[in-house]
C-alpha positions in Angstrom: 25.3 74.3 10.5 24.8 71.6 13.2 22.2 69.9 14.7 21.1 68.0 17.6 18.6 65.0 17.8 17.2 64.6 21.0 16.7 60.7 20.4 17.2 59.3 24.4 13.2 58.6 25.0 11.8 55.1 26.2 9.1 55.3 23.3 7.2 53.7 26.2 3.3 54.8 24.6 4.3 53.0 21.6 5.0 49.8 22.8 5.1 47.2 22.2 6.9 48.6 18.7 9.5 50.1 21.2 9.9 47.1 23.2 13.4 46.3 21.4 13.7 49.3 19.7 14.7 52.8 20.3 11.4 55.0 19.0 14.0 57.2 16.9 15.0 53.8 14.7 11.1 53.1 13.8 10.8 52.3 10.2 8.9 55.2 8.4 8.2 53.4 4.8 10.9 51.3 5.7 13.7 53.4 6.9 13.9 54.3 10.2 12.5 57.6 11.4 16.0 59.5 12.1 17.2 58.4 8.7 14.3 60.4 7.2 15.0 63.3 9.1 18.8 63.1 9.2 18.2 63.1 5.0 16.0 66.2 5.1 18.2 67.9 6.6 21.5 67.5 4.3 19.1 69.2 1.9 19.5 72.6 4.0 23.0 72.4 4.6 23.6 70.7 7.9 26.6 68.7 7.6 27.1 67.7 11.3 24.4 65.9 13.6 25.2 65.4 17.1 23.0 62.4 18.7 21.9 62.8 22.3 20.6 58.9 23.0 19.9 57.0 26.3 17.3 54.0 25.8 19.4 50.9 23.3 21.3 53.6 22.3 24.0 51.3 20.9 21.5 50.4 18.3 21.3 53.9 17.1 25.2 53.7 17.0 25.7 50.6 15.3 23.1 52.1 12.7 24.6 55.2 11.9 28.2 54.4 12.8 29.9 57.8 11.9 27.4 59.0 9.3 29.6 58.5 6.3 26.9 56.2 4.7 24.5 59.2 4.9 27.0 61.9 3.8 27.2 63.6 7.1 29.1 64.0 10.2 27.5 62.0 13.5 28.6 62.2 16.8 27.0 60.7 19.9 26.7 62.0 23.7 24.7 59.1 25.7 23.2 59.7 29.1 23.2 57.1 31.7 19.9 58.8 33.5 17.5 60.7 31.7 18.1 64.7 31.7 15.2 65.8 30.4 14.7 68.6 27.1 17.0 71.2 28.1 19.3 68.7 30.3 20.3 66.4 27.5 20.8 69.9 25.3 23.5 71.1 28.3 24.8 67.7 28.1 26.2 68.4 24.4 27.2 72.3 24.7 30.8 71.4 23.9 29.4 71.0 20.1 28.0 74.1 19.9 29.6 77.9 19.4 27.4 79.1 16.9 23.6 79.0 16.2 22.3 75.2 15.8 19.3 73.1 15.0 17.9 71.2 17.5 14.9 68.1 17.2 13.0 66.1 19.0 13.5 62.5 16.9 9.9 61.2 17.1 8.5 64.1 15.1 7.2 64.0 11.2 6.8 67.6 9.8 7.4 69.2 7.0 9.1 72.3 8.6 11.2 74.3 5.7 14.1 74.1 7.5 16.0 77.0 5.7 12.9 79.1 5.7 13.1 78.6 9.4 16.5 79.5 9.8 16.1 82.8 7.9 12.7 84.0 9.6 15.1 82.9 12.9 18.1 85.4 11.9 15.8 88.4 10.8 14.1 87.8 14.1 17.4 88.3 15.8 15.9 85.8 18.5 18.0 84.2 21.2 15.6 81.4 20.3 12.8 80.1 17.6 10.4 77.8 18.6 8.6 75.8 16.1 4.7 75.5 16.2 2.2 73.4 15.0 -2.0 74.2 15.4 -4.2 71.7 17.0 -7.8 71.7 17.3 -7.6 71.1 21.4 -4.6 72.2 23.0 -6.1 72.0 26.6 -3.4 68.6 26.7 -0.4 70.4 25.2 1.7 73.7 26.3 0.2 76.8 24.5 2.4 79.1 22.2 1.0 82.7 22.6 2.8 85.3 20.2 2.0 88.9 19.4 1.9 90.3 15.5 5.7 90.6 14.8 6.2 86.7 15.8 7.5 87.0 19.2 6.0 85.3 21.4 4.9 86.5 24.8 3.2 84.1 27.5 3.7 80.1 27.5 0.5 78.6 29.2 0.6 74.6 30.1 -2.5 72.7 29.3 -4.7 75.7 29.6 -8.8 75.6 29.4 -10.5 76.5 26.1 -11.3 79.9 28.3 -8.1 80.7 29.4 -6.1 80.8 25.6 -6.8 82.7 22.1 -4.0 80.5 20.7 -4.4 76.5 19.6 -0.7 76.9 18.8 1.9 74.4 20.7 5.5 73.8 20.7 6.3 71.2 17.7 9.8 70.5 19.1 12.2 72.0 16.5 14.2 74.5 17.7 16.9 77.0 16.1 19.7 78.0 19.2 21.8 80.8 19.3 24.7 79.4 21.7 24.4 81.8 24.2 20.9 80.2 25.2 23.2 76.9 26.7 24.9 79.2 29.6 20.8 79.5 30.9 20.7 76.1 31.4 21.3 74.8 34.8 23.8 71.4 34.9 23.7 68.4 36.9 20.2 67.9 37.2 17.2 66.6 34.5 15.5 70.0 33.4 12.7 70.6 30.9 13.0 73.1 28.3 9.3 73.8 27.7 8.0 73.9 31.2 11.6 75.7 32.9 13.6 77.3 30.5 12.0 78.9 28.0 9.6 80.6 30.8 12.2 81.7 32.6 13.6 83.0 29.0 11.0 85.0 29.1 10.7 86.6 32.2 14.2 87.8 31.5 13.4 89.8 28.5 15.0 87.5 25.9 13.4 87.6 22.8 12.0 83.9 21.4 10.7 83.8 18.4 7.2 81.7 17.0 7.9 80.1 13.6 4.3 79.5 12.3 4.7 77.8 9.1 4.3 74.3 9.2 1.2 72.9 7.8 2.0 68.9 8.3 3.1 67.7 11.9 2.5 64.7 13.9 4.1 62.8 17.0 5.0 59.6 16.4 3.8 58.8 20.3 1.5 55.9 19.7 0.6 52.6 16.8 -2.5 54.7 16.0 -0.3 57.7 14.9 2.7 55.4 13.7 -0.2 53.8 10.9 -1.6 57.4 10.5 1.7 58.2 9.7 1.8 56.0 6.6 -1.6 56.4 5.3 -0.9 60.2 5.3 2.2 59.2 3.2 0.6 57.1 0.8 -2.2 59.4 0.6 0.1 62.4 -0.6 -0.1 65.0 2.7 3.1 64.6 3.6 5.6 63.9 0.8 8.8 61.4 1.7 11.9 60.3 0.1 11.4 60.8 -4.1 8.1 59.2 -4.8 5.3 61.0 -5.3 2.0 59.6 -4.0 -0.4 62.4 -5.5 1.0 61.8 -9.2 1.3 57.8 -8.6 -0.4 56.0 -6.0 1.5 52.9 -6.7 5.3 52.6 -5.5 6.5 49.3 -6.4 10.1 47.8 -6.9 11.1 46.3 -10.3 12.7 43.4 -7.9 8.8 42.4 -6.6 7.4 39.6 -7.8 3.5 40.0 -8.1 1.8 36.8 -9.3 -1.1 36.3 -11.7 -4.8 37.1 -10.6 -3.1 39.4 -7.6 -4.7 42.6 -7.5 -2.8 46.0 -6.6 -5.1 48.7 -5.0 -3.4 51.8 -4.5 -2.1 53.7 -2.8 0.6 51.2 -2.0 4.3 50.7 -1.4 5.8 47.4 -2.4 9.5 47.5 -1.6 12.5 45.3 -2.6 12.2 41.3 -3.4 8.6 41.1 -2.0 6.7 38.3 -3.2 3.1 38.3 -3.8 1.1 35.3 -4.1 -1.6 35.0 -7.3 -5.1 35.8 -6.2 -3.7 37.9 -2.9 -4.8 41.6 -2.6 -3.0 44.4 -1.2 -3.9 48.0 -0.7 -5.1 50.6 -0.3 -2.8 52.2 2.1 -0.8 49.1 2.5 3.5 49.3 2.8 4.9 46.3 2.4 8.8 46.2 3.0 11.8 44.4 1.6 12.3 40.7 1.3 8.3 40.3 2.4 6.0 37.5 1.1 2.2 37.4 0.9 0.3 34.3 0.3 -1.7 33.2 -2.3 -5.2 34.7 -1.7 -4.1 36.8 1.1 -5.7 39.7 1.9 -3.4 43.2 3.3 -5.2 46.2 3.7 -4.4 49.4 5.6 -1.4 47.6 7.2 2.3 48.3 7.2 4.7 45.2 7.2 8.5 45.4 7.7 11.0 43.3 6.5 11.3 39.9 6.2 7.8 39.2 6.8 5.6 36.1 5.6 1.9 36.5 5.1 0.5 33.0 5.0 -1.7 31.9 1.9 -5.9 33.1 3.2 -4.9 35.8 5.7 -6.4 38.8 6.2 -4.5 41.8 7.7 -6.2 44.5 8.3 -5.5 47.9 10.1 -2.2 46.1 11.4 1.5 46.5 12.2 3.7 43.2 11.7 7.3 43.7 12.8 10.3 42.0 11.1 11.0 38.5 10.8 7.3 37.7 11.9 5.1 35.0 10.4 1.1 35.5 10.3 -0.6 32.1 9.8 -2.3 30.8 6.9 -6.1 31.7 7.1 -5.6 33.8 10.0 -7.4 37.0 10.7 -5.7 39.9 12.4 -7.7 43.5 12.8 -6.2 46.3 14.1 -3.3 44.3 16.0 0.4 44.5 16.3 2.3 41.8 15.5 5.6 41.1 17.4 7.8 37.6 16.5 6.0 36.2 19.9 2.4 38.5 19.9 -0.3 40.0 18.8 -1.0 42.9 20.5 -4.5 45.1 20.1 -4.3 48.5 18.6 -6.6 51.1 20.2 -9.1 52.7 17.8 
């Protein structure tokens, strides 16, 4: 089976993260995001991803190359203009002829993908949406289904009055080809708000897949550290470590001094240097080749690579991007730091 990504958006509420970076290639425990889901998915036997980019998307490219690396097939369509949803899902219809996956990049879940796919083929839907419960939905598009999983009104941003349902559209999608030639081309089109309406109103049957029980946008740096500390925490289970039976994840290439003290849960990746007396944790993810000074402090914080953590800082509640340096004795609280910046993270 194949897949599409829908990785062209400017990540622009998760700036300044996304300031050099496509949102898609944001390090989640220090790979980036469409890694993750790219390797979840060669679980459930997609062996070909087609990747529909537009903002850097030649960073995405020089990432993934061809997808050998990763096991898997990878080809790109770029768009010079944003299309929107269901434009940039015409844009690729040339890859498709029989039913396919398709995701929007900047979403965590723990969707059973093959459980999906079945519940979409007994359904013998044109389309399955994906949904997610959340306890307001007024600011989302609401998901209305009857008892046999079909669903039957789509209502956007509605009043607590005017909806039963607090289900909304988590943005994974299972296609049956035929769905592309509804799709109007040359123009940017939305698939919540246009298409899958209209769907609708022509008697198509679409299909409500109400299983998922972990979801989250990745749309801001409040949600990107939420992200992690639901990780460490064990809600939402990455990669092979598991969080719930050992709260610490640490490399047998870190070096952790004398008098340093560990407080899980924490990951500690590859060559990290800690510095005796420092402490890190809880719900700290410190990636490869990073240093933290002697009597340091990192707490609730996630630093990428190549960082350095002067000796007496404290970093708390933070972001630090690669290559950056915090100073010695410095005291950063709920910040992001860029290699020029530190920017404020709303709480």
């Amino acid at each position: 089976m194949k897949a599409l990504f829908l990785a062209g958006g400017f990540g622009t509420r998760l700036k300044p993260i996304t300031n050099d970076l496509p949102k898609p290639m944001v390090p989640i425990m220090g790979k980036p995001l469409l890694e993750r889901n790219i390797e979840n998915l060669k679980k459930h036997g997609v062996d070909e991803v087609v990747l529909s980019t537009c903002y850097k998307s030649h960073k995405i490219e020089k990432y993934f190359e061809d997808g050998r690396k990763l096991g898997i097939g990878i080809s790109y369509i770029s768009e010079d203009v944003p299309l929107g949803t269901a434009g940039a899902i015409k844009n690729a219809q040339s890859f498709f002829d029989d039913t396919f996956l398709v995701f929007n990049a900047d979403i965590l879940s723990d969707i059973d993908i093959s459980e999906m796919i079945r519940f979409h083929k007994e359904k013998g839907a044109l389309a399955t949406i994906a949904v997610t419960q959340v306890e307001n939905p007024s600011a989302y598009g609401v998901i209305e289904h009857d008892e046999n999983g079909f669903i039957t009104t789509f209502k956007e941003k509605p009043q607590p009055h005017e909806s039963s349902s607090n289900l909304i559209n988590a943005g994974v999608y299972i296609f049956e080809p035929e769905l592309l030639e509804e799709i109007p081309s040359g123009r940017a089109v939305s698939i919540e708000r246009e298409i899958f309406p209209m769907l609708l109103q022509k008697g198509f049957k679409l299909a409500a897949y109400n299983r998922c029980s972990y979801w989250l946008d990745l749309g801001t740096p409040g949600k990107y550290l939420k992200a992690h500390k639901d990780i460490l925490g064990g809600t939402l289970k990455i990669g092979s470590h598991d969080f719930n039976k050992n709260p610490q994840c640490i490399s047998n290439t870190a070096k952790i001094s004398h008098g340093a003290r560990i407080a899980g849960p924490v990951y500690i990746g590859d060559n990290v240097e800690i510095g005796a007396f420092a402490v890190v944790g809880p719900y700290t993810v410190l990636c490869h080749n990073s240093s933290v000074g002697m009597g340091a402090k990192v707490i609730g914080s996630v630093v990428w690579d190549n960082v350095n953590v002067g000796s007496g800082a404290s970093l708390i509640n933070s972001v630090v991007m690669s290559n950056c340096r915090v100073d010695r004795n410095s005291e950063k609280y709920n910040a992001i730091l860029t290699d020029k910046f530190s920017h404020p993270i709303a709480v």
